[in-house]
N, CA, C and O of each residue as an XYZ file, in Angstrom:
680
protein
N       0.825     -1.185      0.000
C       0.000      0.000      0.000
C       0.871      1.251      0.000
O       0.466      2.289     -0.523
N       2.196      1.148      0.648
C       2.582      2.548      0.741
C       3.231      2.632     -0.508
O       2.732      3.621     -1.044
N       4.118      2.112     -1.312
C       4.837      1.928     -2.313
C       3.484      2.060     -3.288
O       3.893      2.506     -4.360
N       2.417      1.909     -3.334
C       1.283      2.432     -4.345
C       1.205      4.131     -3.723
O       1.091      5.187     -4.346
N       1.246      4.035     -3.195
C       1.098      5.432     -2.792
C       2.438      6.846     -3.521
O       2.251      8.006     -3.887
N       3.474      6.139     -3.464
C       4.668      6.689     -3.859
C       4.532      6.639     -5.272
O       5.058      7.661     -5.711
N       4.042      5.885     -6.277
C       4.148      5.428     -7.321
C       2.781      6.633     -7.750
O       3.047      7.422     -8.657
N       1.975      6.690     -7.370
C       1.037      7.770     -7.548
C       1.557      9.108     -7.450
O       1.498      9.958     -8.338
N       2.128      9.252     -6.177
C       2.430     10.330     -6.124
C       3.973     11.048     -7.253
O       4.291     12.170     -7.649
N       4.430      9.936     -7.367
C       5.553     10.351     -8.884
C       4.818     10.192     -9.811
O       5.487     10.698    -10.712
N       3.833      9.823    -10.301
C       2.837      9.733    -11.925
C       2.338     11.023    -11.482
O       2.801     11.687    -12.409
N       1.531     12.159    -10.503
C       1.121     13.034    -10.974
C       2.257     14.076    -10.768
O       2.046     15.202    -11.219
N       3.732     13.773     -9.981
C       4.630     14.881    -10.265
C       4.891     14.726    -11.608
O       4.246     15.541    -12.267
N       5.557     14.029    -12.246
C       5.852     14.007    -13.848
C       4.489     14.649    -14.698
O       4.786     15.397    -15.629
N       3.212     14.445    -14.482
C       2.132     14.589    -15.202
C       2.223     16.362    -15.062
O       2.428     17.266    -15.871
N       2.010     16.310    -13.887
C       1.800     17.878    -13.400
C       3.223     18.992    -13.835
O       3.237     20.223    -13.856
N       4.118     18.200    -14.089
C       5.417     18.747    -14.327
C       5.349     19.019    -15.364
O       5.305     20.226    -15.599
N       5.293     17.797    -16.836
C       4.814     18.101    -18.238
C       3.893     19.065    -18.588
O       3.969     19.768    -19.595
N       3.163     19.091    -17.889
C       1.703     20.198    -18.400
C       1.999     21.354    -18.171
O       1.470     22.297    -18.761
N       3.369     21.542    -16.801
C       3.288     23.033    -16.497
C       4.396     23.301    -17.618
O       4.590     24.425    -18.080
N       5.138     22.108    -18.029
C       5.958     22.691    -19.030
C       5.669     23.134    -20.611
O       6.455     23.652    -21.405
N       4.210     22.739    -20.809
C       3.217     22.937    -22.019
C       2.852     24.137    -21.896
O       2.721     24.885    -22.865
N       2.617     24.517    -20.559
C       1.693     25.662    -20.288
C       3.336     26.916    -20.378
O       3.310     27.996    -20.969
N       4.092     26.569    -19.922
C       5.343     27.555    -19.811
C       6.271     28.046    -21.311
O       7.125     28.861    -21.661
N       5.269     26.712    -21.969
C       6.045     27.185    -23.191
C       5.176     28.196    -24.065
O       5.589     29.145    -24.731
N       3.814     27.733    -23.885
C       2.536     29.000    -24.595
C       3.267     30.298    -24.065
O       3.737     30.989    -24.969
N       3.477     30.818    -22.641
C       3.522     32.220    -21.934
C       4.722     32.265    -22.697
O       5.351     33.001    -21.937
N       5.329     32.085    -23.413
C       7.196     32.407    -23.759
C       6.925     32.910    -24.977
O       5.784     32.903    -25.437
N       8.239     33.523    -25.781
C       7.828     33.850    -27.274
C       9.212     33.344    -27.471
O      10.202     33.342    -26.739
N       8.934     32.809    -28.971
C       9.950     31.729    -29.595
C      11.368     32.197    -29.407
O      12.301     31.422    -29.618
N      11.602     33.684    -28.940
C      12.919     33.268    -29.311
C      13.707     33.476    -27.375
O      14.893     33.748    -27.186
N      12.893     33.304    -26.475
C      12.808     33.383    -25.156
C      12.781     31.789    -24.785
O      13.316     31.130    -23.894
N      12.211     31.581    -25.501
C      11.899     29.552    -25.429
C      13.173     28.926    -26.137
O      13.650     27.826    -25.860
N      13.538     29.610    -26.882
C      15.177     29.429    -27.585
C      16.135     29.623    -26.917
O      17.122     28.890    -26.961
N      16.060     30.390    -26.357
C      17.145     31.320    -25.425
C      17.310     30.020    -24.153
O      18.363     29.466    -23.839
N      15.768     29.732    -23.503
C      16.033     28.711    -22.560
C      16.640     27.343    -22.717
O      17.527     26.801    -22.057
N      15.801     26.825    -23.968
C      16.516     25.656    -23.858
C      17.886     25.141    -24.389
O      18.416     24.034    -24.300
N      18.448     26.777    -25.205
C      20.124     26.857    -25.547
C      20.576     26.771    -24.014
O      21.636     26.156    -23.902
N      20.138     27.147    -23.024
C      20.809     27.302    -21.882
C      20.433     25.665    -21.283
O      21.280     24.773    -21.271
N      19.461     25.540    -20.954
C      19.372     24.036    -20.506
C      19.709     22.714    -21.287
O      20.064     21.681    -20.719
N      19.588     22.824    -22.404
C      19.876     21.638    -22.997
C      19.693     21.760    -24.952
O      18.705     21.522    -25.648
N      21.201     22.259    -25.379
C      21.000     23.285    -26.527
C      20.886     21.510    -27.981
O      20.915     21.567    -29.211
N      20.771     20.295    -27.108
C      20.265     19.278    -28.343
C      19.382     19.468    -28.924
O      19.362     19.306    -30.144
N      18.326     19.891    -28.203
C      17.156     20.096    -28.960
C      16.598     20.756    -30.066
O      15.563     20.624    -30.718
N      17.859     21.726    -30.107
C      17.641     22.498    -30.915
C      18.536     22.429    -32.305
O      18.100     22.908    -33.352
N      19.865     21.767    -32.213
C      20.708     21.264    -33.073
C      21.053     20.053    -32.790
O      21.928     20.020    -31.925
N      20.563     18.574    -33.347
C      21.109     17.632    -32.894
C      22.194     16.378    -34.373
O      22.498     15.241    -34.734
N      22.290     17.818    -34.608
C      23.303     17.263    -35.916
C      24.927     17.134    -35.025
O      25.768     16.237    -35.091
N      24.922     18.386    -34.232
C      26.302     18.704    -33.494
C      26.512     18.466    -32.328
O      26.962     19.297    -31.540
N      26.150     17.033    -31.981
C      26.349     16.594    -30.490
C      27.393     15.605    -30.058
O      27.797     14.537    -30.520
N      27.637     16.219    -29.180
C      29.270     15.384    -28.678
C      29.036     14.676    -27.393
O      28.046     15.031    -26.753
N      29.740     13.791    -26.942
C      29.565     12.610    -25.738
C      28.957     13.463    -24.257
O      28.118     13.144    -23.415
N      29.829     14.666    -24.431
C      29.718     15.895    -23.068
C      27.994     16.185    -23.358
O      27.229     16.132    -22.395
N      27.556     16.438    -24.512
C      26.170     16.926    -24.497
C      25.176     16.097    -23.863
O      24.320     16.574    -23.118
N      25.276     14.705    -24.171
C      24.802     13.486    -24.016
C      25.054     13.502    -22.126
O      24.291     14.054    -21.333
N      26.121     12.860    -21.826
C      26.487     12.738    -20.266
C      26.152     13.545    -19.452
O      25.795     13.158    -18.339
N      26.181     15.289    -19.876
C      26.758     16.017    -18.969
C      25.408     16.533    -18.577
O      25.481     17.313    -17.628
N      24.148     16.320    -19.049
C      22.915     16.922    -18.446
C      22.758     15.628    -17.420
O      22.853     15.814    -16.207
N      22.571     14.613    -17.839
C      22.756     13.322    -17.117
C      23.336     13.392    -15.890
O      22.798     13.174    -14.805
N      24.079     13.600    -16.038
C      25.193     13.999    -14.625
C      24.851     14.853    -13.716
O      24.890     14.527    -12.530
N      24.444     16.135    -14.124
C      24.232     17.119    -13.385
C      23.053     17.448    -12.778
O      22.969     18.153    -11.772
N      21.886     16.815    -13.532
C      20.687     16.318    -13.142
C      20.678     15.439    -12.037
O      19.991     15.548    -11.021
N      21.472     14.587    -12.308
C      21.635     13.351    -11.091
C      21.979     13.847     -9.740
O      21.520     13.652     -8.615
N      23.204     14.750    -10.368
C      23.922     15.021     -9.199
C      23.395     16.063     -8.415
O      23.860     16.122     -7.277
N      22.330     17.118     -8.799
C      21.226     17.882     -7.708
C      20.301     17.017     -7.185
O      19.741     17.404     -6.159
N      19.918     15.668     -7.739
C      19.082     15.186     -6.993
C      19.566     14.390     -5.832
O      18.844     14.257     -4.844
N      20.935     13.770     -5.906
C      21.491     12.836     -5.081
C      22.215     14.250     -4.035
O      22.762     13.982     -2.965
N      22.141     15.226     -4.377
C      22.862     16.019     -3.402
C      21.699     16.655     -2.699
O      21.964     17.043     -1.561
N      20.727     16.810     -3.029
C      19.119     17.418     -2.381
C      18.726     15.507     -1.652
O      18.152     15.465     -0.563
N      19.013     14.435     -2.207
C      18.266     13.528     -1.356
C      19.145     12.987     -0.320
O      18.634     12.126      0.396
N      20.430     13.329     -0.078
C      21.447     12.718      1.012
C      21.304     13.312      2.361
O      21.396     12.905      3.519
N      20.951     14.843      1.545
C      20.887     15.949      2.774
C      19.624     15.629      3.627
O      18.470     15.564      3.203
N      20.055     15.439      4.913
C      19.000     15.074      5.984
C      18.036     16.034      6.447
O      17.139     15.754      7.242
N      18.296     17.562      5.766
C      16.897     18.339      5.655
C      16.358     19.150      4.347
O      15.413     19.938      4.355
N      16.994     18.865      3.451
C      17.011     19.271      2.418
C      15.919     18.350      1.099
O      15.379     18.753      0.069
N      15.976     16.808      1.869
C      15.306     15.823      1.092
C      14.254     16.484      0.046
O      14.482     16.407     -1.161
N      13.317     17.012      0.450
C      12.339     17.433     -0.473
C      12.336     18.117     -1.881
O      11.631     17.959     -2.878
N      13.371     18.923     -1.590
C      14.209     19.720     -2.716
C      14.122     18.765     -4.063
O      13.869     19.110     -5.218
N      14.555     16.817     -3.284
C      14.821     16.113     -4.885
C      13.994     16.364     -5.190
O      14.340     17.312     -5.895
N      12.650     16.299     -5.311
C      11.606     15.869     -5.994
C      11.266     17.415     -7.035
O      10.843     17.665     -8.163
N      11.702     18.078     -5.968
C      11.327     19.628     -6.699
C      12.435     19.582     -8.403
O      12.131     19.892     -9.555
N      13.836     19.010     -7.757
C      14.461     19.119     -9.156
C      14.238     18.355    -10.216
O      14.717     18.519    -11.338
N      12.982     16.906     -9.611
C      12.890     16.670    -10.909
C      11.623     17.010    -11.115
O      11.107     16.449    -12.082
N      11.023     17.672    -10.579
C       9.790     18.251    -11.451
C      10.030     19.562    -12.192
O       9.167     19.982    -12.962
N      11.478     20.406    -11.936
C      11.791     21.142    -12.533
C      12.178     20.379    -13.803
O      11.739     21.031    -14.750
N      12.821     19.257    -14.243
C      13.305     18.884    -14.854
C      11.884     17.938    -15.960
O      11.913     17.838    -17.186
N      11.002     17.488    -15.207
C      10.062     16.921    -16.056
C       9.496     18.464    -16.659
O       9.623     18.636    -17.871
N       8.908     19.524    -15.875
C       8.474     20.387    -16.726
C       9.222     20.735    -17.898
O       8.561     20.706    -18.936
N      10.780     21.152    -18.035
C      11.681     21.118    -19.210
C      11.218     19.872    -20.526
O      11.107     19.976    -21.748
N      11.026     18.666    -19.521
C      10.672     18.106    -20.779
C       9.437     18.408    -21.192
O       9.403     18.360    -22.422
N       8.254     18.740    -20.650
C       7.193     18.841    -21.452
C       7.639     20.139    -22.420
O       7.639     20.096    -23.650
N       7.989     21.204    -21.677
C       8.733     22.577    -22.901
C       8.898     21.994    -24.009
O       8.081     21.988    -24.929
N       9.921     21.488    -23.999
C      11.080     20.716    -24.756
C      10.233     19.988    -25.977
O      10.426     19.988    -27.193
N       9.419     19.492    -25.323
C       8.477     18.484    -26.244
C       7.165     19.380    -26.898
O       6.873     19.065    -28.052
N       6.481     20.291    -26.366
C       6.010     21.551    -27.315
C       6.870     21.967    -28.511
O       6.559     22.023    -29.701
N       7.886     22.211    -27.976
C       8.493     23.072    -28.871
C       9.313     22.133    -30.095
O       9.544     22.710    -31.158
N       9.815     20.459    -29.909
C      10.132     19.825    -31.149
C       8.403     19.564    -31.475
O       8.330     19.451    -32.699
N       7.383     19.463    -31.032
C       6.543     19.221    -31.744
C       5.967     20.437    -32.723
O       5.129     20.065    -33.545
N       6.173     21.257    -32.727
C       5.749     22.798    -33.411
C       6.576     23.068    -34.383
O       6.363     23.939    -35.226
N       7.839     22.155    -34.329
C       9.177     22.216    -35.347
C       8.321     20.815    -36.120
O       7.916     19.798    -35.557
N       8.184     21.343    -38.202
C       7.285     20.532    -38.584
C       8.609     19.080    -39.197
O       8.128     18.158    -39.855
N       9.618     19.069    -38.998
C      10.500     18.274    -38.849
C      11.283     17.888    -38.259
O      12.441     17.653    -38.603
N      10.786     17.752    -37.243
C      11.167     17.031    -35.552
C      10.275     15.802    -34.775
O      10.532     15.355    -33.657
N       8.920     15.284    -35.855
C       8.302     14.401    -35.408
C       9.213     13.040    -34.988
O       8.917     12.242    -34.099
N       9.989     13.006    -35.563
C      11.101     11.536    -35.595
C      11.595     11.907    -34.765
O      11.510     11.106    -33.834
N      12.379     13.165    -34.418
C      13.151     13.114    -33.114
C      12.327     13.428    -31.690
O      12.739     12.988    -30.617
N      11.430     14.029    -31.776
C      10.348     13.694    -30.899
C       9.856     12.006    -30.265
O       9.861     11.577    -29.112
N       9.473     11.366    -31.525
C       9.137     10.527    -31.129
C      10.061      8.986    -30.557
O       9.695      8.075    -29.815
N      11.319      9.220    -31.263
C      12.108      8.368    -31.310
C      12.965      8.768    -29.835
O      13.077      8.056    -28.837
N      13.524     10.162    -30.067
C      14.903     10.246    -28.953
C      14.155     11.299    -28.288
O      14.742     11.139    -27.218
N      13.548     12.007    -28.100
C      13.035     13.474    -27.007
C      12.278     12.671    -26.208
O      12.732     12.384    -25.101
N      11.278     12.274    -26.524
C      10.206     11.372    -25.382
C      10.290     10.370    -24.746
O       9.882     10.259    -23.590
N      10.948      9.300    -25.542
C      11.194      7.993    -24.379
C      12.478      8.071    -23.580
O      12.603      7.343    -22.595
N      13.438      8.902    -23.938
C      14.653      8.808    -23.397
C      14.459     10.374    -22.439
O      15.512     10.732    -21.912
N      13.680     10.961    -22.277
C      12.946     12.051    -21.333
C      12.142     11.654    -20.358
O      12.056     12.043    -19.193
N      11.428     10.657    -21.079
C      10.429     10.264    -19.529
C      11.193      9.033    -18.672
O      11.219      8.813    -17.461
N      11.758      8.375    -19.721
C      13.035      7.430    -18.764
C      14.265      7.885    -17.542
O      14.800      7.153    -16.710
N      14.444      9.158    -17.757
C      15.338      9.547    -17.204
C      14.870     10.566    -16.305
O      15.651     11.212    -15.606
N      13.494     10.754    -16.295
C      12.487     11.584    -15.073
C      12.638     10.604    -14.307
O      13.194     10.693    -13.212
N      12.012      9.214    -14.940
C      11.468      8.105    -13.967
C      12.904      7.697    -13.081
O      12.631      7.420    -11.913
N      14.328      7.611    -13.400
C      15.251      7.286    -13.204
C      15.624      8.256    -11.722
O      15.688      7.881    -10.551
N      15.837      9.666    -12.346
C      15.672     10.371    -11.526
C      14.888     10.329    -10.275
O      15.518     10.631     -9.261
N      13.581     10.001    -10.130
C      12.447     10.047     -9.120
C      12.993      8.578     -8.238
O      12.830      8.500     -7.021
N      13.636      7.490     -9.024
C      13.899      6.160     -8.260
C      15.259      6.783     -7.244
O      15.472      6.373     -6.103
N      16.152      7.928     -8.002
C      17.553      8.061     -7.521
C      16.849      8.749     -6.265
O      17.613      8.850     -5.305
N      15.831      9.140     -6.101
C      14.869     10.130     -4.726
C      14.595      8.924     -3.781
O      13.552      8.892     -3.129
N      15.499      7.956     -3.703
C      14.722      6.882     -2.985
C      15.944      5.951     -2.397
O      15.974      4.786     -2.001
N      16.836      6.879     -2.503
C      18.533      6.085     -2.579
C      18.947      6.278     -1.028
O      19.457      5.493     -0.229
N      18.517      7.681     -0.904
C      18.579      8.028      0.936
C      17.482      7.972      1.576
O      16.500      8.477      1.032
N      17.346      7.414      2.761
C      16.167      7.030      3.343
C      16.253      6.968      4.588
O      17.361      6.632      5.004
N      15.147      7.260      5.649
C      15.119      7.381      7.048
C      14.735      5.730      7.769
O      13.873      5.152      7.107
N      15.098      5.162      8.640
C      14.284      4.100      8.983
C      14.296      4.083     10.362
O      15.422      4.293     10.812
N      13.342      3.887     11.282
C      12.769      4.069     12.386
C      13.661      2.890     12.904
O      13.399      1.798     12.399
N      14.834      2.934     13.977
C      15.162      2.326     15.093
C      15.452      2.360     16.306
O      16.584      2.581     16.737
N      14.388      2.128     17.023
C      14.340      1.918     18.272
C      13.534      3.346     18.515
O      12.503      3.225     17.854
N      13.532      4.496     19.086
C      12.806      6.013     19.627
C      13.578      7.031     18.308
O      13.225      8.145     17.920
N      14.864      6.072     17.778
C      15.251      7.332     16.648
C      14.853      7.045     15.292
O      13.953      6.250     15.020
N      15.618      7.785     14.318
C      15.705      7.743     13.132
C      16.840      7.837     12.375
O      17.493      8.869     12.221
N      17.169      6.351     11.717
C      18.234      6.173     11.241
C      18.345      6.047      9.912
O      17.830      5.009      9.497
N      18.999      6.966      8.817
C      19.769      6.964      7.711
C      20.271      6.663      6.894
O      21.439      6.981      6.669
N      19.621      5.998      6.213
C      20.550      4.351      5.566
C      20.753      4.851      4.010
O      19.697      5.327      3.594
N      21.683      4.877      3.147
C      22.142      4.832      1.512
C      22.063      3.612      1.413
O      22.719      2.841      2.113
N      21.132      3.213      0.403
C      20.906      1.931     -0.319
C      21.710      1.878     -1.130
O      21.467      2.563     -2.123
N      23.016      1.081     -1.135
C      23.936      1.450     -2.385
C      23.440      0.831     -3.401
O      23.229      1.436     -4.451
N      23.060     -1.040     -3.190
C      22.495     -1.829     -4.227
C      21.733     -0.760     -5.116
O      22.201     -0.698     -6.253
N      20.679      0.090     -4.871
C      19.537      1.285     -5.782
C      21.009      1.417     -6.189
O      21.530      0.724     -7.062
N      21.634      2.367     -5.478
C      22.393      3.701     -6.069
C      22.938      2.879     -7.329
O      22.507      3.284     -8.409
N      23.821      1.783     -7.370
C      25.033      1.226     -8.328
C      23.495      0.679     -9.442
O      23.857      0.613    -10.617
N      22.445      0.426     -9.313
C      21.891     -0.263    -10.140
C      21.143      0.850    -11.090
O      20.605      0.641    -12.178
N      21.272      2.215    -10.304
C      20.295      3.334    -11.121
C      21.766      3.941    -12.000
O      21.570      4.278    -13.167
N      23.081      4.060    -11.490
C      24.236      4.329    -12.245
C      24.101      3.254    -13.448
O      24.208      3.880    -14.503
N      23.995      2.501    -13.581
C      24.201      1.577    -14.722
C      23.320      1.472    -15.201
O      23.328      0.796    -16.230
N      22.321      1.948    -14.838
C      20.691      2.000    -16.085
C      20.825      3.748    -16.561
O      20.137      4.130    -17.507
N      21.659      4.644    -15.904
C      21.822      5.975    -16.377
C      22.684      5.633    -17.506
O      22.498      6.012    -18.662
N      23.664      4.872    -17.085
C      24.970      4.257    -18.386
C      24.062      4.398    -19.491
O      23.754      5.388    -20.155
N      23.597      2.854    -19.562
C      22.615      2.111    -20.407
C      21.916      3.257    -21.444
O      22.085      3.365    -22.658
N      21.140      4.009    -20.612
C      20.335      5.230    -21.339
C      21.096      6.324    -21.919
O      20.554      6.972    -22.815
N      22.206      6.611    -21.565
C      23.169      7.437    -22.239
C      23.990      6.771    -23.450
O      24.407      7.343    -24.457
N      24.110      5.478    -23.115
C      24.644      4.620    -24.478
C      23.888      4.678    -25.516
O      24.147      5.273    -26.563
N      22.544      3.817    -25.160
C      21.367      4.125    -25.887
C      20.736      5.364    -26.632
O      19.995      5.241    -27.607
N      21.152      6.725    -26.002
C      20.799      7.976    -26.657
C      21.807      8.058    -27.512
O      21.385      8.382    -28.623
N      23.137      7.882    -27.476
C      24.185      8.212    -28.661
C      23.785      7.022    -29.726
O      24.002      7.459    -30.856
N      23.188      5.435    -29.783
C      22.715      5.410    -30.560
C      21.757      5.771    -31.224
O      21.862      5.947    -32.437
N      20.786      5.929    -30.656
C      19.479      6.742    -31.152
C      19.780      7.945    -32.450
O      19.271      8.184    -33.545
N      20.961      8.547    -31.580
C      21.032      9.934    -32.011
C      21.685      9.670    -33.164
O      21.281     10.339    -34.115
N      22.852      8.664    -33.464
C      23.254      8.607    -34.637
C      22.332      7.825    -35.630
O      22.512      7.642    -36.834
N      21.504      7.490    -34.991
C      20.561      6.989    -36.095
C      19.352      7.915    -37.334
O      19.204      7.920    -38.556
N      18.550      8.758    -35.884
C      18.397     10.189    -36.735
C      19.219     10.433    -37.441
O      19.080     10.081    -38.612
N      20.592     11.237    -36.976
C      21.237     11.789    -37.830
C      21.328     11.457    -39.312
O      20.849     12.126    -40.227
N      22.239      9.948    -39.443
C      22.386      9.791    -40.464
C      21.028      8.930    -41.380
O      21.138      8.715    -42.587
């Protein structure tokens, strides 16, 4: 029951995250919505010219606000905030290749499944530090087994996007 509960409550952060990022991209004007996602994540917008750093390095840094917001013993809540900052980007993200009338393939192929995979990835890495009730206290535990098994499915998905990506391309 409680693990249904958690699982709900990450389906309407991602849901609620996407929509505000639909809705954030209407209030913007194209070249303000350009401006952002050159700054957050400039693939989207040229993905002829992408190098291993483009690929990894959002990966990384994404990860690494959430594992540094979920270790912290008062800070925890913060993860969830960065990845709903980060799911709203993708819904942006995904307005805006869908409005580009030759971006349906990269939309559908590399923007969306390898976006909502790496929300969902993210939201599991929110689950790596954890409190557990012993004895009158509360004790602290890093699940490393999660941690090493969500690193190697981040691998996996970053391998997987450089193929993807050379597949569009050429």
């Amino acid at each position: 029951m409680f693990r249904s509960v958690y699982f709900i409550q990450y389906a309407f952060l991602l849901a609620i995250g996407f929509v505000s990022g639909v809705i954030c991209f209407q209030a913007f004007s194209l070249d303000k919505s350009m401006n952002l996602i050159k700054l957050l994540d400039p693939r989207v917008l040229e993905l002829s010219d992408v190098t291993l750093w483009q690929i990894f390095l959002p990966i990384i840094v994404w990860g690494l606000f959430v594992l540094f917001f979920t270790t912290h013993p008062y800070l925890h809540f913060f993860a969830k905030l960065v990845v709903a900052v980060k799911a709203t980007f993708f819904g942006f993200g995904s307005v805006f290749l869908l409005t580009q009338q030759e971006s349906i393939l990269v939309y559908s192929v590399w923007w969306f499944p390898f976006q909502l995979i790496y929300c969902i990835l993210l939201l599991a890495l929110c689950s790596v530090f954890g409190a557990r009730k012993a004895g009158p206290n509360r004790k602290f535990v890093f699940n490393k087994k999660l941690f090493f098994t969500l690193a190697v499915a981040f691998t996996i998905m970053g391998l997987g996007e450089i193929m993807v990506i050379s597949y569009i391309i050429n």
